[in-house]
Gaussian input, Z-matrix of N, CA and C with variables (Angstrom, degrees):
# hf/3-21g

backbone

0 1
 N
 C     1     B1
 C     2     B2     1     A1
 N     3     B3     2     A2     1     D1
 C     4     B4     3     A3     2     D2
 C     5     B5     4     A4     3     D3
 N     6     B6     5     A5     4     D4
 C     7     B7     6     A6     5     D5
 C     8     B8     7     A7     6     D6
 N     9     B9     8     A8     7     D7
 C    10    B10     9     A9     8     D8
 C    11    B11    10    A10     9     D9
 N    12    B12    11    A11    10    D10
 C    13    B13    12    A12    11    D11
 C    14    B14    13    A13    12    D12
 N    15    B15    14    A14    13    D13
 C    16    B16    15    A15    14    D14
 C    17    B17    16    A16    15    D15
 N    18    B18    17    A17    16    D16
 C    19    B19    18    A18    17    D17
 C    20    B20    19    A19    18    D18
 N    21    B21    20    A20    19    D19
 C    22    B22    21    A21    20    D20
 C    23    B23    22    A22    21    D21
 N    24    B24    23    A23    22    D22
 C    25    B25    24    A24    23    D23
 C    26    B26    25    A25    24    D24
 N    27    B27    26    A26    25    D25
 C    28    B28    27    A27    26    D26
 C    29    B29    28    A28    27    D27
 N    30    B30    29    A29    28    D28
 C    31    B31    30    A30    29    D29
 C    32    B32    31    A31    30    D30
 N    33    B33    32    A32    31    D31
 C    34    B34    33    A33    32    D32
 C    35    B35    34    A34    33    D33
 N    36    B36    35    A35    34    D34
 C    37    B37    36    A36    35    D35
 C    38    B38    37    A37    36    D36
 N    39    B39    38    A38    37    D37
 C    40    B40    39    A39    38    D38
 C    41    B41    40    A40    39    D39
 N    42    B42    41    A41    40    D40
 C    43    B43    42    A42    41    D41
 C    44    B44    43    A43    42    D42
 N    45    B45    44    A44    43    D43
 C    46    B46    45    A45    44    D44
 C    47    B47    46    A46    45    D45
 N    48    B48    47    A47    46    D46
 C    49    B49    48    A48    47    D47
 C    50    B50    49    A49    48    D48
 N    51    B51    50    A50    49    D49
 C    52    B52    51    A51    50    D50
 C    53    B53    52    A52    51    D51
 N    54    B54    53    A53    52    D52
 C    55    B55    54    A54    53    D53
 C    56    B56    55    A55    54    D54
 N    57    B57    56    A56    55    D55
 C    58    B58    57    A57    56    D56
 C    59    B59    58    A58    57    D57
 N    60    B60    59    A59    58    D58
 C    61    B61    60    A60    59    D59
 C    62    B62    61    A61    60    D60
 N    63    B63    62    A62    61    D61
 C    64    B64    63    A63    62    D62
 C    65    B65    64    A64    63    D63
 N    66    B66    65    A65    64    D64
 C    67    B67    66    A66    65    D65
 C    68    B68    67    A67    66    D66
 N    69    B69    68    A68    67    D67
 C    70    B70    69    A69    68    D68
 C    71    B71    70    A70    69    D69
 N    72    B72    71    A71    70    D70
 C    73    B73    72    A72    71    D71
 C    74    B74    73    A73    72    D72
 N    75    B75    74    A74    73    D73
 C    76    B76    75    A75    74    D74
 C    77    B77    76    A76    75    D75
 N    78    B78    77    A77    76    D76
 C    79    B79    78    A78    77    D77
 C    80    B80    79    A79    78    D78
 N    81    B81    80    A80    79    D79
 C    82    B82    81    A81    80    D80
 C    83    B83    82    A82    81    D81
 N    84    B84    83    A83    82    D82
 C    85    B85    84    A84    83    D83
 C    86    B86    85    A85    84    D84
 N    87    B87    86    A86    85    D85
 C    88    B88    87    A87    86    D86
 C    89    B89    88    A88    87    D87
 N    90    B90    89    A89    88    D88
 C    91    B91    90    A90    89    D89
 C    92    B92    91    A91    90    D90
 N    93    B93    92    A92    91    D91
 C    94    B94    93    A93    92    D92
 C    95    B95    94    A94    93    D93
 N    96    B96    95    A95    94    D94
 C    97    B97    96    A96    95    D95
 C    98    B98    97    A97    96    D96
 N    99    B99    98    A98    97    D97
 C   100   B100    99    A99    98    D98
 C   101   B101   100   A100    99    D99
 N   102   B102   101   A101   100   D100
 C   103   B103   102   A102   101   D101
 C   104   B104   103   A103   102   D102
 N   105   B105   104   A104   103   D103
 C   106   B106   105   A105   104   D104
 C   107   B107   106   A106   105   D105
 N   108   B108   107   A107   106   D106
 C   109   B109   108   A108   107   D107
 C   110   B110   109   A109   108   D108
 N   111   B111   110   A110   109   D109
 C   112   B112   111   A111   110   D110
 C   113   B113   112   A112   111   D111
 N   114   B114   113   A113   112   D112
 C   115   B115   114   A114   113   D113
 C   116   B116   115   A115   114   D114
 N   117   B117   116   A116   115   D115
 C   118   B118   117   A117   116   D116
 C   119   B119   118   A118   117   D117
 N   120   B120   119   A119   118   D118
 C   121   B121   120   A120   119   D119
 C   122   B122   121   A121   120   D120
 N   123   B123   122   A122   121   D121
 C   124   B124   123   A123   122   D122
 C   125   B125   124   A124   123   D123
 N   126   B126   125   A125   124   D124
 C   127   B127   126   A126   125   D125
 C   128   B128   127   A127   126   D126
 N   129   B129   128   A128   127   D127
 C   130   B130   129   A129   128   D128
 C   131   B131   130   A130   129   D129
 N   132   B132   131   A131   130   D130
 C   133   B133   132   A132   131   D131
 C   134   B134   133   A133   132   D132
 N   135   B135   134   A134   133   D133
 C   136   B136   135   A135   134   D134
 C   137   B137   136   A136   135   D135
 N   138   B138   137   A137   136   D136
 C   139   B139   138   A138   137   D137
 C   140   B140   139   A139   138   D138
 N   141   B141   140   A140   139   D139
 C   142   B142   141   A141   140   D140
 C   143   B143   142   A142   141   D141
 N   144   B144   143   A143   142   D142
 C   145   B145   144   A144   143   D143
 C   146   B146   145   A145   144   D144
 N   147   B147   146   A146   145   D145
 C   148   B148   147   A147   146   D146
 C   149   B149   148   A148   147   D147
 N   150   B150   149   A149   148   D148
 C   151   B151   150   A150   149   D149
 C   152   B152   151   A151   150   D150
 N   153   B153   152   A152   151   D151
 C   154   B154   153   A153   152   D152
 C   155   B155   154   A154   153   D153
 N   156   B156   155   A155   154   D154
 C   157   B157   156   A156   155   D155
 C   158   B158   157   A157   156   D156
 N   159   B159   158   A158   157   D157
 C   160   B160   159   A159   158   D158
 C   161   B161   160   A160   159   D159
 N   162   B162   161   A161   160   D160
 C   163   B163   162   A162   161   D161
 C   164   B164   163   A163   162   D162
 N   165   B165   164   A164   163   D163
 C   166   B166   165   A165   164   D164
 C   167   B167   166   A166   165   D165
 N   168   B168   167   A167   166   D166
 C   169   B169   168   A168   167   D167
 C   170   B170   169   A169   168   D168
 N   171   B171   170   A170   169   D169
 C   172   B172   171   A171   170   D170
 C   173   B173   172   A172   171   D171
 N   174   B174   173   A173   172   D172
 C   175   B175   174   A174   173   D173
 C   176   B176   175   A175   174   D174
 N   177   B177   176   A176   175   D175
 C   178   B178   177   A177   176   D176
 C   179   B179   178   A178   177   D177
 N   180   B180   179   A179   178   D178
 C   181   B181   180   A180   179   D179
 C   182   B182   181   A181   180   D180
 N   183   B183   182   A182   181   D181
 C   184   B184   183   A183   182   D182
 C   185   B185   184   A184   183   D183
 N   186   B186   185   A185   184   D184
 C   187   B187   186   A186   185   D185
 C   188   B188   187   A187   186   D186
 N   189   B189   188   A188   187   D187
 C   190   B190   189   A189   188   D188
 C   191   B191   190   A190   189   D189
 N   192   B192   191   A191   190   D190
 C   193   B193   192   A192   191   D191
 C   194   B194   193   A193   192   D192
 N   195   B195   194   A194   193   D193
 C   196   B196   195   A195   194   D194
 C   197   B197   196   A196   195   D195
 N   198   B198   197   A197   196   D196
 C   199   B199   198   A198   197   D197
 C   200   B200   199   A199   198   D198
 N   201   B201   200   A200   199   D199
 C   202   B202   201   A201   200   D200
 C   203   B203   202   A202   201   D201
 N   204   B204   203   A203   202   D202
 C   205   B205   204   A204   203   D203
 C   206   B206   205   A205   204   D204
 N   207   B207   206   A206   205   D205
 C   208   B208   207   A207   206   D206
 C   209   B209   208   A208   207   D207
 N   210   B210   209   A209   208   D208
 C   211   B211   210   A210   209   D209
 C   212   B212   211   A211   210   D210
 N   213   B213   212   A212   211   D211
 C   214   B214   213   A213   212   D212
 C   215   B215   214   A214   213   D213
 N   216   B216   215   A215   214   D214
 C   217   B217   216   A216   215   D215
 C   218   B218   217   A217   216   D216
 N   219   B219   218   A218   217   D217
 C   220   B220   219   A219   218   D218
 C   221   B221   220   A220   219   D219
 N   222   B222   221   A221   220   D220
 C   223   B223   222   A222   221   D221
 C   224   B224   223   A223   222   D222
 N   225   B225   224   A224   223   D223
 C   226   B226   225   A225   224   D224
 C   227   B227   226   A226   225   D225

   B1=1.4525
   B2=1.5240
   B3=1.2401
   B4=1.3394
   B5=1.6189
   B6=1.0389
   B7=1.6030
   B8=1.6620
   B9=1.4991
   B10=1.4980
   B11=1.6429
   B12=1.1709
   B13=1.6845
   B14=1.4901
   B15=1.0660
   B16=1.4460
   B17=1.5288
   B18=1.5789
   B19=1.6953
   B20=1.6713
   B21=0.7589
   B22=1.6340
   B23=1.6431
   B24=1.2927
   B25=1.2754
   B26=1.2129
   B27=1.5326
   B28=1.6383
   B29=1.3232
   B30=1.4687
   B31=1.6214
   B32=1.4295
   B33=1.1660
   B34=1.0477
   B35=1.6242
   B36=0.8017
   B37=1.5343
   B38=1.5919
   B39=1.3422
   B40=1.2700
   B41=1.6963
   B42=1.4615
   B43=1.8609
   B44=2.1619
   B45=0.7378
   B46=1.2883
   B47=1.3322
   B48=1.4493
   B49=1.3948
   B50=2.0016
   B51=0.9374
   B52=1.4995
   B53=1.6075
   B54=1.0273
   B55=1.7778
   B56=1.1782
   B57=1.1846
   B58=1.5496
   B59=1.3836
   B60=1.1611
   B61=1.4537
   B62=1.3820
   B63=1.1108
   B64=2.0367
   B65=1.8116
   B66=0.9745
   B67=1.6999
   B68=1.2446
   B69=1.5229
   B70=1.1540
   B71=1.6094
   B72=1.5049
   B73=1.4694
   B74=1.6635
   B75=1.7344
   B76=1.4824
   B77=1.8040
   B78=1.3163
   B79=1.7349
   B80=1.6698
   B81=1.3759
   B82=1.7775
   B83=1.6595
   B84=1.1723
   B85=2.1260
   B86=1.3960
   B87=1.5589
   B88=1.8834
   B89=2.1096
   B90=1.2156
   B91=1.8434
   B92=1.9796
   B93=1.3388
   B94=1.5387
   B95=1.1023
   B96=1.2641
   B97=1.8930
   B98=1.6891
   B99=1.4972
   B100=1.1397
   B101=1.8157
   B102=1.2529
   B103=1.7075
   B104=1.1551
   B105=1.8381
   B106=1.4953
   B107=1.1902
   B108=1.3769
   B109=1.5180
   B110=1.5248
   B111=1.4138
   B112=1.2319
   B113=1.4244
   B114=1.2895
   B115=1.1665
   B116=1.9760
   B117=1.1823
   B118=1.6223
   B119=1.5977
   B120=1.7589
   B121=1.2709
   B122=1.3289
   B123=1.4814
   B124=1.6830
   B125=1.4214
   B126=1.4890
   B127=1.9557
   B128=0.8234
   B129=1.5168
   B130=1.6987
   B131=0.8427
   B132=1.5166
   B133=1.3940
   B134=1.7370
   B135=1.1237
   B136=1.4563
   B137=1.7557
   B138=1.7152
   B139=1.0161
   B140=1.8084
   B141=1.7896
   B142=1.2476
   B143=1.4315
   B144=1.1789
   B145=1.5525
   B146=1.7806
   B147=1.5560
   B148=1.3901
   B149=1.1223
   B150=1.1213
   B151=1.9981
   B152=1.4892
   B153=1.9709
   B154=1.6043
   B155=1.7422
   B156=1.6922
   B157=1.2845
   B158=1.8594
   B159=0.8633
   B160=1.3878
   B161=2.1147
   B162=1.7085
   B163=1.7508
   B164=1.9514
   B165=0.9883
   B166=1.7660
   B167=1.9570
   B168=1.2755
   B169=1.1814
   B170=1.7008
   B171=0.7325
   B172=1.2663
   B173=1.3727
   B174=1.0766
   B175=1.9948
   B176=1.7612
   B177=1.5080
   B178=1.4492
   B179=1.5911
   B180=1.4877
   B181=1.6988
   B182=1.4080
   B183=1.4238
   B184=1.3870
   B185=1.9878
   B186=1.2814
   B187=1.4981
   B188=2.2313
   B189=0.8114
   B190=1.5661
   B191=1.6206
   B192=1.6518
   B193=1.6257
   B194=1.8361
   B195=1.1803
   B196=1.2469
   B197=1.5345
   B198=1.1939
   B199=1.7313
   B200=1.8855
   B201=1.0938
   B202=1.4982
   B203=1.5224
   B204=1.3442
   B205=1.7737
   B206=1.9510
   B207=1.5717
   B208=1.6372
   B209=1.5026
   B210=1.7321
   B211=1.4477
   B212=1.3939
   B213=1.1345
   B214=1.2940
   B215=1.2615
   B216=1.3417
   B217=2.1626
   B218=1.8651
   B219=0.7509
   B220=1.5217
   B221=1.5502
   B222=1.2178
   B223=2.2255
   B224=1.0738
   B225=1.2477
   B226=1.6862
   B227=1.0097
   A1=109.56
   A2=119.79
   A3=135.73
   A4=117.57
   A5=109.29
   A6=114.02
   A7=102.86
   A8=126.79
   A9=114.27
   A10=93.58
   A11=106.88
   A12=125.34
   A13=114.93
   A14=128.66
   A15=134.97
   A16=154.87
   A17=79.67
   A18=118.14
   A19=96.17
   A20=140.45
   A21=141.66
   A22=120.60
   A23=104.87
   A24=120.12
   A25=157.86
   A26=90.44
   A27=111.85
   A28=113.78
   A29=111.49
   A30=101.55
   A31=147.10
   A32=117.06
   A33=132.74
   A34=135.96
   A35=126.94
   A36=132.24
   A37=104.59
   A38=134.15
   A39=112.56
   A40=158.24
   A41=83.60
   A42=127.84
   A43=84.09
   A44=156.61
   A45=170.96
   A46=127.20
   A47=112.85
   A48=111.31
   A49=98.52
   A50=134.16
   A51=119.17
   A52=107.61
   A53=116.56
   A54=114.75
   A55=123.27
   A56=120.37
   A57=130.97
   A58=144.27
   A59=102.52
   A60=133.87
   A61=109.21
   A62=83.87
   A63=103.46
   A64=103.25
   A65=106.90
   A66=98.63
   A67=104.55
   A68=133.89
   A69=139.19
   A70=88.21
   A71=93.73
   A72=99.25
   A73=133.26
   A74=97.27
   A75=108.30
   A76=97.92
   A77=97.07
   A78=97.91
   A79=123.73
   A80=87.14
   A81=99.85
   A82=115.98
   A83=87.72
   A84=91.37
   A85=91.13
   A86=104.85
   A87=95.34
   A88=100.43
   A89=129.08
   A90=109.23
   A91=77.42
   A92=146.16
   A93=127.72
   A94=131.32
   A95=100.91
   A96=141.96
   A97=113.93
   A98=101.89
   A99=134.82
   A100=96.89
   A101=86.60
   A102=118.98
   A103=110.48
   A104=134.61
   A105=133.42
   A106=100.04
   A107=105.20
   A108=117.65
   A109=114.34
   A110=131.12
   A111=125.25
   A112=99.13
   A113=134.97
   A114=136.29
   A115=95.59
   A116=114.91
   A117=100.52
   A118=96.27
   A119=107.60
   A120=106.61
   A121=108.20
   A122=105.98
   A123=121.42
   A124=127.60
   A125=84.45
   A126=108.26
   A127=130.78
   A128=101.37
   A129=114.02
   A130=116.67
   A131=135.69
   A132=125.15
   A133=98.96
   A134=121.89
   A135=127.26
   A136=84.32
   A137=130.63
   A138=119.08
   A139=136.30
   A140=110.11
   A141=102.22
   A142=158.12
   A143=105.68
   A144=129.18
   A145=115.11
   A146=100.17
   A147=108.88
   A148=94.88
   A149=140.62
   A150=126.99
   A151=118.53
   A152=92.57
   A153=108.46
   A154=113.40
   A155=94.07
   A156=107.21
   A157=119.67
   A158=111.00
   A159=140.85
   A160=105.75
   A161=76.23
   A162=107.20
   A163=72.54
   A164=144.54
   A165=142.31
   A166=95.47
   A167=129.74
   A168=96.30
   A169=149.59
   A170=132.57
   A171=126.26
   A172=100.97
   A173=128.59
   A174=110.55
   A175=93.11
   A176=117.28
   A177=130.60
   A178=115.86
   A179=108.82
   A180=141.12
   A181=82.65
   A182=126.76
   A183=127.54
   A184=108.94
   A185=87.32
   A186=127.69
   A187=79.71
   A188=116.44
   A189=121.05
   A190=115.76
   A191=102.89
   A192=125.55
   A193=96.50
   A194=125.32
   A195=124.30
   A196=101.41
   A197=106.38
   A198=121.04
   A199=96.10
   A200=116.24
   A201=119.29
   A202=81.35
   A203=128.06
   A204=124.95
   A205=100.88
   A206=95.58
   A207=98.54
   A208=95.86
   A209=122.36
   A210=106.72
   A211=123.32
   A212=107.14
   A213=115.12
   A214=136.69
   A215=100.19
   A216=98.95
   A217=87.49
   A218=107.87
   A219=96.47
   A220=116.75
   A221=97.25
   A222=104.99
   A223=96.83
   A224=134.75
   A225=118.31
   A226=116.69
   D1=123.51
   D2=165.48
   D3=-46.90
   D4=122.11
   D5=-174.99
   D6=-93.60
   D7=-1.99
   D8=-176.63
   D9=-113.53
   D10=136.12
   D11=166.00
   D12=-59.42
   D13=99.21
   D14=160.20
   D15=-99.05
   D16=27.27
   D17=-173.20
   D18=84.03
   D19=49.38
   D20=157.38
   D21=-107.53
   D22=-3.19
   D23=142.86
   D24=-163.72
   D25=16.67
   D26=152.24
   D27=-117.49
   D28=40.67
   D29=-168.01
   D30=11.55
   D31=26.79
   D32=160.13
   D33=-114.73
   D34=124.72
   D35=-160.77
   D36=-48.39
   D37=147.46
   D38=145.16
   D39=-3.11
   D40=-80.21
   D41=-174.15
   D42=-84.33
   D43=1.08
   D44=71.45
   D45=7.15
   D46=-87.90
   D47=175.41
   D48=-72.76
   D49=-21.17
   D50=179.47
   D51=-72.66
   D52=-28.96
   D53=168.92
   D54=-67.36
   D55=-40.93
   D56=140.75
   D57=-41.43
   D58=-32.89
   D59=150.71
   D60=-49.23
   D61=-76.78
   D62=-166.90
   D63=-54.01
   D64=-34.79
   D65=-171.82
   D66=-94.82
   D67=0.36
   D68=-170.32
   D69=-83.05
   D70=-62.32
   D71=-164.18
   D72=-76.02
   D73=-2.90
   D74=173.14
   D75=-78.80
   D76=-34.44
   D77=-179.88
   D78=-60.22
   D79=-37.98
   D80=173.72
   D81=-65.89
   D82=-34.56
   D83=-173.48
   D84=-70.05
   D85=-64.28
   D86=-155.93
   D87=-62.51
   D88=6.12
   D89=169.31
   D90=-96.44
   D91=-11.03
   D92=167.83
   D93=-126.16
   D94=41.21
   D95=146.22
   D96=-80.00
   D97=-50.97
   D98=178.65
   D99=-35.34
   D100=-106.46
   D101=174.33
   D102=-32.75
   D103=-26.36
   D104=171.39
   D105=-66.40
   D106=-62.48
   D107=-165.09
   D108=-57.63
   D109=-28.71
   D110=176.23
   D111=-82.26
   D112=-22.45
   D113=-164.19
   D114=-81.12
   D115=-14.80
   D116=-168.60
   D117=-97.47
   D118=-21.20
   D119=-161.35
   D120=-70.57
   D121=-40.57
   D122=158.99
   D123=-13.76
   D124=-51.77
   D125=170.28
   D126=-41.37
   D127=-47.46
   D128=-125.42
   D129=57.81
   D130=67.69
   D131=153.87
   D132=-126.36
   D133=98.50
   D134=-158.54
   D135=-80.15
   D136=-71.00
   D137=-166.19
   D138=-46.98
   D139=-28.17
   D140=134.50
   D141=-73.84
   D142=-18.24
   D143=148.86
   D144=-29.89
   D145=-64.52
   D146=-178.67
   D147=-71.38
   D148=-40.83
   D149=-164.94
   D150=-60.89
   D151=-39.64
   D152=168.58
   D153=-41.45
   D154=-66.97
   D155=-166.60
   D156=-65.02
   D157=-17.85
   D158=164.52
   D159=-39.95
   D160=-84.63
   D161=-179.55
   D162=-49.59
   D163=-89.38
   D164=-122.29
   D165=-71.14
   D166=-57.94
   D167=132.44
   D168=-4.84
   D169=-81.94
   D170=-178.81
   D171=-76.99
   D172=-18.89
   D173=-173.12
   D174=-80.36
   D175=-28.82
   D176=178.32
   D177=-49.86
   D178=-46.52
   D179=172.33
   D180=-57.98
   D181=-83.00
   D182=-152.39
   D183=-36.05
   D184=-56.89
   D185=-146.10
   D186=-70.21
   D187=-46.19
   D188=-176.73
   D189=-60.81
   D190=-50.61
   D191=173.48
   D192=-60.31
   D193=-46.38
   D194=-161.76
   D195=-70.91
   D196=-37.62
   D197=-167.05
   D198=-69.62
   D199=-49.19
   D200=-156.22
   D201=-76.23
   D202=-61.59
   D203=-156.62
   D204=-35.82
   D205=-46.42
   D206=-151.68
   D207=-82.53
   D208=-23.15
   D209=148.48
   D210=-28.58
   D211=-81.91
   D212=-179.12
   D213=-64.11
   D214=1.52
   D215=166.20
   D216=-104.92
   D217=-31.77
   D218=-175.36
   D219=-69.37
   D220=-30.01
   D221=161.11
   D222=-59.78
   D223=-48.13
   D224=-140.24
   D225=-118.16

């Protein structure tokens, strides 16, 4: 018996459910980017603030690339 999941019982492929994954979870960081980052601003600590918002940014990038890919397997 095969120990890796290959949609045989979550019907979904791998390389599939991991794209889904991935944009799930770029989506999840940047709403707790959010909440860090207000949490430093709280501080006063402006320079982690920006590092937060930075990282929420790019999980945003991630989270956009992930969104368009599954557009497009789901068109085609």
């Amino acid at each position: 018996m095969s120990t890796t999941e290959t949609g045989q019982v979550t019907g979904t492929k791998d390389k599939d459910y991991n794209l889904i994954w991935f944009t799930e979870q770029c989506l999840s960081n940047a709403l707790r980017m959010e909440q860090y980052a207000q949490d430093a601003e709280r501080d006063g600590d402006d320079a982690l603030a920006e590092f937060f918002r930075r990282a929420q940014g790019e999980s945003r990038k991630g989270a956009e690339a992930g969104k368009q890919m599954l557009a497009e397997r789901l068109a085609g």
